[in-house]
N, CA and C atoms as an extended XYZ file, in Angstrom:
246
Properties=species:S:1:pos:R:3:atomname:S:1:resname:S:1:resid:I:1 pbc="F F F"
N       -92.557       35.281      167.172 N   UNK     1
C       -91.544       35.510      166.166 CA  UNK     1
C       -91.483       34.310      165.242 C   UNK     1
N       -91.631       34.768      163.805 N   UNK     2
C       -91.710       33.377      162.740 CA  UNK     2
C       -89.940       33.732      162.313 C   UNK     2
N       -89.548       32.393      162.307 N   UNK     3
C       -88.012       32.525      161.202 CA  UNK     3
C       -88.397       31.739      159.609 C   UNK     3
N       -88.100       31.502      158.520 N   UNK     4
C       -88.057       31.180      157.990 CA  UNK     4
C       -86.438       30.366      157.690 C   UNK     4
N       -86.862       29.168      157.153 N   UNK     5
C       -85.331       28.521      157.309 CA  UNK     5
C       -85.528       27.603      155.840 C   UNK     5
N       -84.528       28.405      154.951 N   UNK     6
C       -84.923       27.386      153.394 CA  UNK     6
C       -86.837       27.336      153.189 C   UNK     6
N       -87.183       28.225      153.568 N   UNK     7
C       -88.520       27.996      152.799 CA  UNK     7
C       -89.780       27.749      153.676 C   UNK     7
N       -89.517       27.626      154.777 N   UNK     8
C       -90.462       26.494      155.780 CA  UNK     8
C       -90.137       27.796      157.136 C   UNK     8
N       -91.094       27.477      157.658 N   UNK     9
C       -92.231       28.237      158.868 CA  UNK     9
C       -91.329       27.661      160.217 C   UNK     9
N       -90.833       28.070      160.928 N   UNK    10
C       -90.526       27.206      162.608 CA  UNK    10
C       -91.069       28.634      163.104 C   UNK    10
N       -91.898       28.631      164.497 N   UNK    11
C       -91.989       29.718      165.066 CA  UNK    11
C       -90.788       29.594      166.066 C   UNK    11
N       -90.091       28.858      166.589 N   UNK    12
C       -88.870       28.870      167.472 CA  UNK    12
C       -87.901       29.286      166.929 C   UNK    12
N       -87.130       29.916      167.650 N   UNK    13
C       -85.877       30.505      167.240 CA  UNK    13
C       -84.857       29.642      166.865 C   UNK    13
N       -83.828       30.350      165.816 N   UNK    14
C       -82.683       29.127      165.118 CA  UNK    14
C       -81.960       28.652      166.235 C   UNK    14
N       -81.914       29.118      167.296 N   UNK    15
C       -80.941       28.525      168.450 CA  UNK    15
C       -81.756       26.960      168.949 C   UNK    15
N       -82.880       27.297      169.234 N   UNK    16
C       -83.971       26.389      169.790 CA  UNK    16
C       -84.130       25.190      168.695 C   UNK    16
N       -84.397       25.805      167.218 N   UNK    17
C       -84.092       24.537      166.373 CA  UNK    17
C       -83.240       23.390      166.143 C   UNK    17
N       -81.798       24.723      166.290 N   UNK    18
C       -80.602       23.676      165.494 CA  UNK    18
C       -80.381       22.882      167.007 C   UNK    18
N       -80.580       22.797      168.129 N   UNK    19
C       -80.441       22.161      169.243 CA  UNK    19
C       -81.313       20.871      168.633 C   UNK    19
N       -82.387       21.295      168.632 N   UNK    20
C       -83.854       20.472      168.260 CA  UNK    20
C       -83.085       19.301      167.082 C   UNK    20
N       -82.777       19.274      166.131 N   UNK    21
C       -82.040       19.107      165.036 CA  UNK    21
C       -80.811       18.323      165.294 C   UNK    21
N       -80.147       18.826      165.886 N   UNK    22
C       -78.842       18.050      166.221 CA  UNK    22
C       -79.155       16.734      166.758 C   UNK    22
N       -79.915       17.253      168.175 N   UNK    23
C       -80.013       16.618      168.897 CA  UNK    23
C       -80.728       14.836      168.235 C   UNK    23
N       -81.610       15.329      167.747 N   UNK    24
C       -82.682       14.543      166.464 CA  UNK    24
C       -81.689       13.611      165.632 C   UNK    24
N       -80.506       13.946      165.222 N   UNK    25
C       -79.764       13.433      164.558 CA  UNK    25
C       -78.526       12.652      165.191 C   UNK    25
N       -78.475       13.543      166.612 N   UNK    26
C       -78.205       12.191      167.345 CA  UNK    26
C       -78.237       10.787      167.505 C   UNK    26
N       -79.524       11.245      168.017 N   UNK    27
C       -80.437        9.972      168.420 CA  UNK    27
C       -80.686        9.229      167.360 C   UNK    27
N       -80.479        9.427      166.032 N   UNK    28
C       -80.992        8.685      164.921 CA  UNK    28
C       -79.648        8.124      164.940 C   UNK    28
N       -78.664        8.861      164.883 N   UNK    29
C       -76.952        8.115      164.225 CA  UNK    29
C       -76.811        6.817      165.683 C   UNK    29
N       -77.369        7.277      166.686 N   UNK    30
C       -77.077        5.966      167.620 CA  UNK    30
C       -77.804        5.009      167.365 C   UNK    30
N       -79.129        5.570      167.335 N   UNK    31
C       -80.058        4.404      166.621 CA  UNK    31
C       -79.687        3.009      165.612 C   UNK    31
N       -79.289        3.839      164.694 N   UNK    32
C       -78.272        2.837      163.043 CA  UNK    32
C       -77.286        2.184      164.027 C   UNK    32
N       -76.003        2.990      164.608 N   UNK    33
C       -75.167        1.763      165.325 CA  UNK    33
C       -75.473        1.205      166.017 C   UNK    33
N       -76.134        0.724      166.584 N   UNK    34
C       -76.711        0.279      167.823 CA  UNK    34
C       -77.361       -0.994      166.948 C   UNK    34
N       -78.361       -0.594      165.895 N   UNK    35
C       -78.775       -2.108      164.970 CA  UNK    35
C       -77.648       -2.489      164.465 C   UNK    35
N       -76.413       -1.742      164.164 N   UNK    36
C       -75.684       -2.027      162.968 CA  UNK    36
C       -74.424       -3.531      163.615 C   UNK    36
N       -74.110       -3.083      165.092 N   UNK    37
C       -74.022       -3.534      165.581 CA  UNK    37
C       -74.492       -4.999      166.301 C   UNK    37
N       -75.891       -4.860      166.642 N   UNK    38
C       -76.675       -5.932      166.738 CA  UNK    38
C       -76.852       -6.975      165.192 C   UNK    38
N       -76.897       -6.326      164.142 N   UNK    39
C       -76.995       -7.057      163.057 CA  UNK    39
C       -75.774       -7.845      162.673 C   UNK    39
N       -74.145       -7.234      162.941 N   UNK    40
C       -72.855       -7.865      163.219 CA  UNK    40
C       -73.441       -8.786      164.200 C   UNK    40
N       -73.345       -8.668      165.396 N   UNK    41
C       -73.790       -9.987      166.093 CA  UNK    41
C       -74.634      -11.339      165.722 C   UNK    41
N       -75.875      -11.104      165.262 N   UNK    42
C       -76.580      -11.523      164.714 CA  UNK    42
C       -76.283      -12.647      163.498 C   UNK    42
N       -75.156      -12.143      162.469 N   UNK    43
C       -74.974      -12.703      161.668 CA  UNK    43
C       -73.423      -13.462      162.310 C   UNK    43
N       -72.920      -12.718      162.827 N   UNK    44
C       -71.939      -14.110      163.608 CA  UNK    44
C       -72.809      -15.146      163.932 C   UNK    44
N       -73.523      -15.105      165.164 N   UNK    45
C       -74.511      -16.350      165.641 CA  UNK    45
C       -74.481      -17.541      164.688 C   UNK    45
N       -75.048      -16.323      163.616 N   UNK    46
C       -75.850      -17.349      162.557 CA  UNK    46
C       -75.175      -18.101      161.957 C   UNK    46
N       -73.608      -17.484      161.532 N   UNK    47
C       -72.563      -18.492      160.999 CA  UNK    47
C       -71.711      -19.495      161.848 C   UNK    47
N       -71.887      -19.367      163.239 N   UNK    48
C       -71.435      -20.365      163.751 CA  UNK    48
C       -72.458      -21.118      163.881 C   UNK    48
N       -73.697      -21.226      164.079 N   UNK    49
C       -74.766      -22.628      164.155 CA  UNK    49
C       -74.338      -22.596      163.025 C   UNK    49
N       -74.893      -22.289      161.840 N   UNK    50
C       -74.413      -23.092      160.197 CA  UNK    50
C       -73.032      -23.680      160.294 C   UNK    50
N       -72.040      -23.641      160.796 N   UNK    51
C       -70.509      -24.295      160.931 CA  UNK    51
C       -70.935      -25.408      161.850 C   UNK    51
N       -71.830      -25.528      162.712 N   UNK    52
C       -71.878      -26.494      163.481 CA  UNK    52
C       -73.075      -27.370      163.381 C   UNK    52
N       -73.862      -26.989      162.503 N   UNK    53
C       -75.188      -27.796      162.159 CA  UNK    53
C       -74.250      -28.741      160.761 C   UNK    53
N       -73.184      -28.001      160.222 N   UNK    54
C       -72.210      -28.508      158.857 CA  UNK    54
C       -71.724      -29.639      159.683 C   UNK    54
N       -71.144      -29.564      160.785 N   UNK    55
C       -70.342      -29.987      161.230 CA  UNK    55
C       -70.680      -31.851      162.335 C   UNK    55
N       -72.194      -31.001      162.384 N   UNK    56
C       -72.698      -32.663      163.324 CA  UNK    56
C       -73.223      -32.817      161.993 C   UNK    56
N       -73.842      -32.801      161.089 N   UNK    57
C       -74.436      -33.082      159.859 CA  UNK    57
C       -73.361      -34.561      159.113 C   UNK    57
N       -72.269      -33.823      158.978 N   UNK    58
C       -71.134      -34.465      158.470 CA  UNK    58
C       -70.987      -35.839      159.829 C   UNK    58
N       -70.707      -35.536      161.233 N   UNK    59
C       -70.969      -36.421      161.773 CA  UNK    59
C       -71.471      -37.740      161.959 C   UNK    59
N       -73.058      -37.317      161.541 N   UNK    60
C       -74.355      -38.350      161.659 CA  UNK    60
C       -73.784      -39.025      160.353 C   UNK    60
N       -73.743      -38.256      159.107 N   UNK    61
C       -72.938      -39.421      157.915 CA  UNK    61
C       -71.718      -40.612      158.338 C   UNK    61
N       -70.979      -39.967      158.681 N   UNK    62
C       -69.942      -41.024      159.120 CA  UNK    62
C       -70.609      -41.921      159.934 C   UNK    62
N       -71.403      -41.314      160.966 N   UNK    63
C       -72.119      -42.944      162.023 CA  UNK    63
C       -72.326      -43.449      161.447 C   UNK    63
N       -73.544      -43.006      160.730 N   UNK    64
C       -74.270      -43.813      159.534 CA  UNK    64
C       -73.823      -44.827      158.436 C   UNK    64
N       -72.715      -44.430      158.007 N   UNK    65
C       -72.339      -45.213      157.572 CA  UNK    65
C       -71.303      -46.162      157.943 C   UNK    65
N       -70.357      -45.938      159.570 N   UNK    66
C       -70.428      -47.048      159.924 CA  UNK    66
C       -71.454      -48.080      160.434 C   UNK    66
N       -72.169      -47.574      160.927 N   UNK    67
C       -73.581      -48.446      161.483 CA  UNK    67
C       -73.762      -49.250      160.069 C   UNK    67
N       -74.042      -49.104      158.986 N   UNK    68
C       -74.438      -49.750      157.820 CA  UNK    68
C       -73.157      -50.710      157.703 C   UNK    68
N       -71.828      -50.841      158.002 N   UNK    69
C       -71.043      -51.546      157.475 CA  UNK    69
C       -70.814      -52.073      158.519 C   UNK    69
N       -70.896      -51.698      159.864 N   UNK    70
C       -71.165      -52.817      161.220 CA  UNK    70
C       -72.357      -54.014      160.910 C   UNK    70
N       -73.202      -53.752      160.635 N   UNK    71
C       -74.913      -54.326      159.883 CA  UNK    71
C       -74.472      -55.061      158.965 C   UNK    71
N       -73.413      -54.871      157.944 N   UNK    72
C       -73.588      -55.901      157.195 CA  UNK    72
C       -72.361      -56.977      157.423 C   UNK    72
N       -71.240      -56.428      158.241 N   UNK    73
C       -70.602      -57.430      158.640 CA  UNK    73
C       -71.146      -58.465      159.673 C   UNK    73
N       -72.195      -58.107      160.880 N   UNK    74
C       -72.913      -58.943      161.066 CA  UNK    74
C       -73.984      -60.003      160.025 C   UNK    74
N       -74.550      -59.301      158.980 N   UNK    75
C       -75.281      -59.971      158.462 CA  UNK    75
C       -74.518      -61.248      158.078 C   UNK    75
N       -73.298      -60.835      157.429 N   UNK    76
C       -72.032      -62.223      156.710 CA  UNK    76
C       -71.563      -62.891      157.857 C   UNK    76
N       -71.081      -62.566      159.208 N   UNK    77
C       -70.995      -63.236      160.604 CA  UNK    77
C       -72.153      -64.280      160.526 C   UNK    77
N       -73.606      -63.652      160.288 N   UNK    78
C       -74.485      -65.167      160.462 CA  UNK    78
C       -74.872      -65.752      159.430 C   UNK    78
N       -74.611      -65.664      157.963 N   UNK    79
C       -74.829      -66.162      157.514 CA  UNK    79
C       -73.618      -67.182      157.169 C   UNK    79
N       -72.659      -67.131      157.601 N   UNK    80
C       -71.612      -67.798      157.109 CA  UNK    80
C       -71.237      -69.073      158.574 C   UNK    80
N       -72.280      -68.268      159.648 N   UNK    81
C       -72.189      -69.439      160.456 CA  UNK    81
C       -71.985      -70.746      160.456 C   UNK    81
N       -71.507      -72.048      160.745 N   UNK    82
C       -71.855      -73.362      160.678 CA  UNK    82
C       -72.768      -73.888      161.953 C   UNK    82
């Protein structure tokens, strides 16, 4: 038995299709949430390392620049030695 459905050939019956079909569209709509989801995750991750790579970044500056003004108050400590 051929059905015709909009134009196009299925030899299975419309019961057997629209199961076929649904089902198909299931699995696709879980598919999308399932990345859509993972891609929410994903981009959290990503903005907390960037908040915290900001965050020791800013860190290492401040050492840094106490280390440089520890360094040069030693340098004036010995040069001002007697």
């Amino acid at each position: 038995m051929q059905t015709t459905i909009e134009g196009s050939r299925y030899k299975s019956s419309p019961k057997v299709l629209l199961g076929f079909f649904k089902r198909s569209r299931d699995k696709w709509k879980q598919k999308c949430r399932e990345t859509k989801a993972h891609l929410k995750l994903v981009k959290n991750q990503n903005r907390a390392v960037e908040k915290s790579r900001d965050s020791w970044r800013t860190r290492v500056k401040e050492l840094e620049s106490e280390v440089q003004h520890l360094q040069r108050e030693l340098a004036e400590q010995k040069c001002c030695r007697p």
